[in-house]
TIVO-2410 file (N, C-alpha, C; in nm, 3 decimals):
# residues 103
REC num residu      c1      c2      c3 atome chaine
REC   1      X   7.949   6.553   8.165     N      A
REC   1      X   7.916   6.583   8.302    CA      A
REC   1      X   7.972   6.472   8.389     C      A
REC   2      X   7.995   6.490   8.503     N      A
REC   2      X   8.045   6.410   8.605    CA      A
REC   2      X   7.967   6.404   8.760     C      A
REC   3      X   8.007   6.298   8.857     N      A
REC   3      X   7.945   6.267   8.945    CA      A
REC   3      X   8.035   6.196   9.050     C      A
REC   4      X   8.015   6.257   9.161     N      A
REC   4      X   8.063   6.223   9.322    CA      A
REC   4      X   7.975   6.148   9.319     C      A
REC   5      X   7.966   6.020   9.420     N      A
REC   5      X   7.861   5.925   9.485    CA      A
REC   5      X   7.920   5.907   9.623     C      A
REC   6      X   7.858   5.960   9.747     N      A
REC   6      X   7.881   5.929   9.861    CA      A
REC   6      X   7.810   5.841   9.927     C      A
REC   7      X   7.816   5.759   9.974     N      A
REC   7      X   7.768   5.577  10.031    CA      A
REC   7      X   7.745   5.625  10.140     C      A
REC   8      X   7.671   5.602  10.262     N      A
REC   8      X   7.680   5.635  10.355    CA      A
REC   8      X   7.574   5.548  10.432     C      A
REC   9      X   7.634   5.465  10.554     N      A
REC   9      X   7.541   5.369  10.629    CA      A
REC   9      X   7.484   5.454  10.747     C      A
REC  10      X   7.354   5.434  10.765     N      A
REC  10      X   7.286   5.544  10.805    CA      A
REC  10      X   7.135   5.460  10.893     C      A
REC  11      X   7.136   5.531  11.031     N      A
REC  11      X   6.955   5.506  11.078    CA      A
REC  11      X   6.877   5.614  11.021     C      A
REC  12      X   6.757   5.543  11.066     N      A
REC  12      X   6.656   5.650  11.004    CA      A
REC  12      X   6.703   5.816  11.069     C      A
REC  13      X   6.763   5.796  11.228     N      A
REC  13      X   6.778   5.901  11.305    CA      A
REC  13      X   6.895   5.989  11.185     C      A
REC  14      X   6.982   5.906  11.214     N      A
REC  14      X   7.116   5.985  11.131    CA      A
REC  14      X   7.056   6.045  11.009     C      A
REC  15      X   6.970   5.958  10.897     N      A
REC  15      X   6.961   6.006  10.805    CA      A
REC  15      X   6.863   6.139  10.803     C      A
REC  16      X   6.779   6.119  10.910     N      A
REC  16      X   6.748   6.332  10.926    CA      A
REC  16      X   6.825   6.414  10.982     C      A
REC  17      X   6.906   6.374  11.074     N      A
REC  17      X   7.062   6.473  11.136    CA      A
REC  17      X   7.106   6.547  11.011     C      A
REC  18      X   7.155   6.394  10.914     N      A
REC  18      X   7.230   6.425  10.781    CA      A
REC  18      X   7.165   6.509  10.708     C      A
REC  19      X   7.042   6.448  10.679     N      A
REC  19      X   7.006   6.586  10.608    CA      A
REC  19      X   6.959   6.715  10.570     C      A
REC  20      X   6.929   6.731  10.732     N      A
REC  20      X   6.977   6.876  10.787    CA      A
REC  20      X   7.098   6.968  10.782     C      A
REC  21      X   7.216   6.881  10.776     N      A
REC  21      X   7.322   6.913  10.755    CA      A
REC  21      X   7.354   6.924  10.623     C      A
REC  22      X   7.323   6.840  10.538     N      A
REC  22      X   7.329   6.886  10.403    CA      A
REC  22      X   7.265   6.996  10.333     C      A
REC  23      X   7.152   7.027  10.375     N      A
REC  23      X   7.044   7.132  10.381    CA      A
REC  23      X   7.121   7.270  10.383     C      A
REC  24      X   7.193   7.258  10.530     N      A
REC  24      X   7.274   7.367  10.587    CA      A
REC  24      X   7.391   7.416  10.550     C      A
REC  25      X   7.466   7.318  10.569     N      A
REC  25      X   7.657   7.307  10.525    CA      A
REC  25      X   7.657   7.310  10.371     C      A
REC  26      X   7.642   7.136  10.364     N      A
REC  26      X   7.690   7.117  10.218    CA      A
REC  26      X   7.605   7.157  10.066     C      A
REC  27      X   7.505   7.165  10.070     N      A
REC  27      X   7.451   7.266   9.946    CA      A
REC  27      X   7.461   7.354   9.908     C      A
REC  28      X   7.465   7.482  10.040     N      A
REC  28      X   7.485   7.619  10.019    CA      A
REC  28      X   7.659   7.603   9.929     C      A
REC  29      X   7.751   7.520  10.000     N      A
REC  29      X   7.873   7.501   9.967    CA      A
REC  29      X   7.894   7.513   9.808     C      A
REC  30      X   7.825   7.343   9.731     N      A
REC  30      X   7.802   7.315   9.654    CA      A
REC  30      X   7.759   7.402   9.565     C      A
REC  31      X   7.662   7.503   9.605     N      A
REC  31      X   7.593   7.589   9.471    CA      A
REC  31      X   7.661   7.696   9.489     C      A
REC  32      X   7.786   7.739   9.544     N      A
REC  32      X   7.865   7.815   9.534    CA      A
REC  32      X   8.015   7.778   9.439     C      A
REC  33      X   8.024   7.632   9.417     N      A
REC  33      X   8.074   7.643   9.360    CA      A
REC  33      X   8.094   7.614   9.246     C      A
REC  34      X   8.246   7.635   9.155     N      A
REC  34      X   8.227   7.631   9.026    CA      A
REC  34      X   8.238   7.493   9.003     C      A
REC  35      X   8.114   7.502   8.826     N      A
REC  35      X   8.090   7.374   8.802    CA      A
REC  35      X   8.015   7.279   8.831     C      A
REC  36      X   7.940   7.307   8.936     N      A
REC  36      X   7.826   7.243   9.009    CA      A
REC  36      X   7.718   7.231   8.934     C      A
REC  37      X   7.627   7.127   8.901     N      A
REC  37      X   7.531   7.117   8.835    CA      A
REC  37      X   7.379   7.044   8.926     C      A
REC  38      X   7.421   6.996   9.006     N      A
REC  38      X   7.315   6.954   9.089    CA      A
REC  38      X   7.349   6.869   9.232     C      A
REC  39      X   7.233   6.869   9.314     N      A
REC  39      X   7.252   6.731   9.426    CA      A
REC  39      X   7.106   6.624   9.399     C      A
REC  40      X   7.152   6.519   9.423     N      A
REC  40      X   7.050   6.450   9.434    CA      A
REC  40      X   7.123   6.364   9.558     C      A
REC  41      X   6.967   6.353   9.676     N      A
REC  41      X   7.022   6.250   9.766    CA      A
REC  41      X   6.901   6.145   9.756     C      A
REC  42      X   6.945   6.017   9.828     N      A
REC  42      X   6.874   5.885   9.754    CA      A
REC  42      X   6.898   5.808   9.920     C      A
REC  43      X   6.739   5.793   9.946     N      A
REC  43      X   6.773   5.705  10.121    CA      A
REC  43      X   6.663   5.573  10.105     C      A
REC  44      X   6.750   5.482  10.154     N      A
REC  44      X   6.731   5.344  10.118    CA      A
REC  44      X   6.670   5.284  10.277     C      A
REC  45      X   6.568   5.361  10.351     N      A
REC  45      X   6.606   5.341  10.521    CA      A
REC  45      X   6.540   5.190  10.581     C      A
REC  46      X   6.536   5.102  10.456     N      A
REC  46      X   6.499   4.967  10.467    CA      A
REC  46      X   6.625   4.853  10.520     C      A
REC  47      X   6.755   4.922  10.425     N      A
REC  47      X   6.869   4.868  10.346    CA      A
REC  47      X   6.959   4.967  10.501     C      A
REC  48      X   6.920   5.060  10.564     N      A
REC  48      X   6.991   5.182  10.633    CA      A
REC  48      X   7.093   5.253  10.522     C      A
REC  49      X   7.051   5.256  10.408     N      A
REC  49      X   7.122   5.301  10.310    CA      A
REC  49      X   7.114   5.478  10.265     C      A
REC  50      X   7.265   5.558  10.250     N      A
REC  50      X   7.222   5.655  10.196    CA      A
REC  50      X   7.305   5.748  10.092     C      A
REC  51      X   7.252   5.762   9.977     N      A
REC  51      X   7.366   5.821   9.890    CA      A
REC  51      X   7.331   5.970   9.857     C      A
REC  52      X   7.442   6.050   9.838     N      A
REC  52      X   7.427   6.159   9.826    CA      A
REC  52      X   7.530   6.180   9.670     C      A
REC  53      X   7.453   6.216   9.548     N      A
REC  53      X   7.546   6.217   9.438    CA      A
REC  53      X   7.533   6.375   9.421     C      A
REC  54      X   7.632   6.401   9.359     N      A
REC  54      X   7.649   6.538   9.309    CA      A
REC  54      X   7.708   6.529   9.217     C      A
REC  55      X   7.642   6.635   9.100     N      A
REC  55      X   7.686   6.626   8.981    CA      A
REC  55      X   7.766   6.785   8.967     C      A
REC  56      X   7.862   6.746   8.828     N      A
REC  56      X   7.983   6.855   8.816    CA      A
REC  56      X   8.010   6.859   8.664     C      A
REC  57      X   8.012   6.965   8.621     N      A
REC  57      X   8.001   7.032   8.451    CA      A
REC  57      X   8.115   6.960   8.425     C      A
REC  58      X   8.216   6.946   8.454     N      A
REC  58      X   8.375   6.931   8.428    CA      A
REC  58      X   8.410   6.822   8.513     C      A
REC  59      X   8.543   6.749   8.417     N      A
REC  59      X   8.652   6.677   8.529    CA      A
REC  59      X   8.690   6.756   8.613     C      A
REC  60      X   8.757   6.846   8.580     N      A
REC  60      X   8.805   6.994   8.637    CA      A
REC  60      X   8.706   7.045   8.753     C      A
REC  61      X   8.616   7.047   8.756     N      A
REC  61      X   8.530   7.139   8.869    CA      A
REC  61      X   8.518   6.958   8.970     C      A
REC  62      X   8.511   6.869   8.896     N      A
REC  62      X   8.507   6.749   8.985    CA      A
REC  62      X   8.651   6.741   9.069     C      A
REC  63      X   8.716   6.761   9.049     N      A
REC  63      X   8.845   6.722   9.100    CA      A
REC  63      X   8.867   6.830   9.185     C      A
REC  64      X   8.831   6.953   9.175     N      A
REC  64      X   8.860   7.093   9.254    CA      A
REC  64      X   8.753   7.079   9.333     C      A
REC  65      X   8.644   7.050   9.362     N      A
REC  65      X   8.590   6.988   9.458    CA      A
REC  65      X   8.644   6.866   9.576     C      A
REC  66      X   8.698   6.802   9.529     N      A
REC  66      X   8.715   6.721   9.565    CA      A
REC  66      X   8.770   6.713   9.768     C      A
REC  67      X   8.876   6.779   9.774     N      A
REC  67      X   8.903   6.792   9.916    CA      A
REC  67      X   8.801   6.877  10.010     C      A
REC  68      X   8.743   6.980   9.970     N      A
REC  68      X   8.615   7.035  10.000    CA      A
REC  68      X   8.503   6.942  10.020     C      A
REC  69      X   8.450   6.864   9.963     N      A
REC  69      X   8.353   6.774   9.936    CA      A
REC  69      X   8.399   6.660  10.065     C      A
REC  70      X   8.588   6.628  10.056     N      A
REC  70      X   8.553   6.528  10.119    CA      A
REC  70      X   8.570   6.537  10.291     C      A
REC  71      X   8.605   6.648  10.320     N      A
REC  71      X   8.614   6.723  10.454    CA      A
REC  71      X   8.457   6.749  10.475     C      A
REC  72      X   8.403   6.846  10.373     N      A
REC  72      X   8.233   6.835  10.443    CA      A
REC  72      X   8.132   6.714  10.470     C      A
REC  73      X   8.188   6.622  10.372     N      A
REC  73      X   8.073   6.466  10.425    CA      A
REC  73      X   8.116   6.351  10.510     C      A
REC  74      X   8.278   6.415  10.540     N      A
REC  74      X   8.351   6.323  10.677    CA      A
REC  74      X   8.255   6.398  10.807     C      A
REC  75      X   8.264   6.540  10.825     N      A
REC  75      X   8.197   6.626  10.942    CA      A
REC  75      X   8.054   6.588  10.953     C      A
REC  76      X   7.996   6.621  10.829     N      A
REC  76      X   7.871   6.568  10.820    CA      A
REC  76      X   7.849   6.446  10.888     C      A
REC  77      X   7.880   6.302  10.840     N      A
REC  77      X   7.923   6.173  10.882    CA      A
REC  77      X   7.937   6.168  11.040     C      A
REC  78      X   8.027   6.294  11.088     N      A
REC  78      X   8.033   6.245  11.222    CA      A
REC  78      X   7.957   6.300  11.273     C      A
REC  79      X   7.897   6.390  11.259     N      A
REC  79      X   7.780   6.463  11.362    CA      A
REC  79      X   7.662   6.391  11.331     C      A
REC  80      X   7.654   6.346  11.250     N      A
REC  80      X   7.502   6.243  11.225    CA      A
REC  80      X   7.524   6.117  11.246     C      A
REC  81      X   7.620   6.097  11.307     N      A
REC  81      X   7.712   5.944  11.342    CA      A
REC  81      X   7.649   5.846  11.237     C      A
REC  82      X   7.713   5.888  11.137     N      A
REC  82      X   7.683   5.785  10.984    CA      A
REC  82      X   7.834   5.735  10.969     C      A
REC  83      X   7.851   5.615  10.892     N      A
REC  83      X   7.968   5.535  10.866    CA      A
REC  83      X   7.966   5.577  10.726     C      A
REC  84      X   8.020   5.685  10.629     N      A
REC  84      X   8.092   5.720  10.573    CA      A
REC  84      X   8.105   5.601  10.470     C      A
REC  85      X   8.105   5.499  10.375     N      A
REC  85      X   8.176   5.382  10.313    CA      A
REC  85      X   8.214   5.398  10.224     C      A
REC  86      X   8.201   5.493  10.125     N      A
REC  86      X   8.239   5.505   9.993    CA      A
REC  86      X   8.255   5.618   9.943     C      A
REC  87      X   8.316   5.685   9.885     N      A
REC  87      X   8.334   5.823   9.753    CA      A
REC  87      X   8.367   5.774   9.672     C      A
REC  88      X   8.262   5.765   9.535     N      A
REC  88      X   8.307   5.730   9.405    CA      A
REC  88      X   8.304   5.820   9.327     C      A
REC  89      X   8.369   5.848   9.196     N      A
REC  89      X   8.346   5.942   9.117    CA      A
REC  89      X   8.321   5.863   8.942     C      A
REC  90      X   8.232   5.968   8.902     N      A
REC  90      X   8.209   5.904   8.774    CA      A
REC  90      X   8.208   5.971   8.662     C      A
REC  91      X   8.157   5.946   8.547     N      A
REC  91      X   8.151   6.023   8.452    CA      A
REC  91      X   7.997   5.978   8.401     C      A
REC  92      X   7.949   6.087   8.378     N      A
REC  92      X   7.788   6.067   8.344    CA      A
REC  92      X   7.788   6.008   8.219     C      A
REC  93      X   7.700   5.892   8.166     N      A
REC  93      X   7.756   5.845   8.032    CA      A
REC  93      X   7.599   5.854   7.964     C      A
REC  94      X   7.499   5.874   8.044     N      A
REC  94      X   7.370   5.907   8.029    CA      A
REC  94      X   7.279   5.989   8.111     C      A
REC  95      X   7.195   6.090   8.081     N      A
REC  95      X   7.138   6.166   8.188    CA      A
REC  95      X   7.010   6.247   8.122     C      A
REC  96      X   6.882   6.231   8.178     N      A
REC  96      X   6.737   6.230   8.137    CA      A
REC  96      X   6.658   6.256   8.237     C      A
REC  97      X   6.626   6.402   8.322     N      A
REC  97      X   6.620   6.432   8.421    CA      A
REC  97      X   6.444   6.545   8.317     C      A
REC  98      X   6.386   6.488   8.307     N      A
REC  98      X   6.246   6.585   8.223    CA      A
REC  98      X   6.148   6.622   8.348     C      A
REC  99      X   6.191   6.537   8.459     N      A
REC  99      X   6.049   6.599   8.548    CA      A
REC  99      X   6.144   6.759   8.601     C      A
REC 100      X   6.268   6.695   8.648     N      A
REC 100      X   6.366   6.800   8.698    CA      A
REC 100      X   6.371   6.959   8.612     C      A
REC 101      X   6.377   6.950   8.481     N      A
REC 101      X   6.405   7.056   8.361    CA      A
REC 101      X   6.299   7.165   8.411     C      A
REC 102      X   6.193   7.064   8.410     N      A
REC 102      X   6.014   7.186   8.427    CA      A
REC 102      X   6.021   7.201   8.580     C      A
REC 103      X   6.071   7.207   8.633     N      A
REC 103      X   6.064   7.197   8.807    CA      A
REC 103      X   6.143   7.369   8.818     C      A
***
């Protein structure tokens, strides 16, 4: 499995803009497409910190995402006037999600 990590410097304000917008735009997006296995977003609003990871069955569905993904969290970014800092991508090398499974 694999993983996008989007960084994103964020106020408390932005970070509910944002994730309204993610709510709206980028999930519906996401669970449409292939290979998609999950979102998890992670807000740090001590740090103004905010990450949005998404996970992907495949290199392949990671990489075909990729210009999609990075056009929706630039738009996102600017309408919630968030500073954007990072897209990383990874490869899951461990993953133990038991509250998530029964959910």
């Amino acid at each position: 499995m694999y993983a996008r990590i989007t960084t994103l410097e964020t106020t408390a304000e932005q970070f509910d803009e944002g994730l309204r917008i993610v709510r709206e735009d980028l999930l519906p997006w996401a669970q449409h497409s292939v290979g998609y296995r999950g979102l998890i977003g992670l807000d740090s609003r001590d740090e103004g910190r905010t990450l949005v990871l998404t996970l992907w069955a495949t290199a392949e569905a990671l990489e075909a995402s990729r210009d999609a993904a990075d056009r929706l969290t630039a738009g996102a970014s600017e309408v919630a006037g968030a500073n954007r800092t990072t897209i990383s991508h990874y490869e899951i090398a461990l993953l133990d999600l038991p509250v998530a499974a029964r959910a």
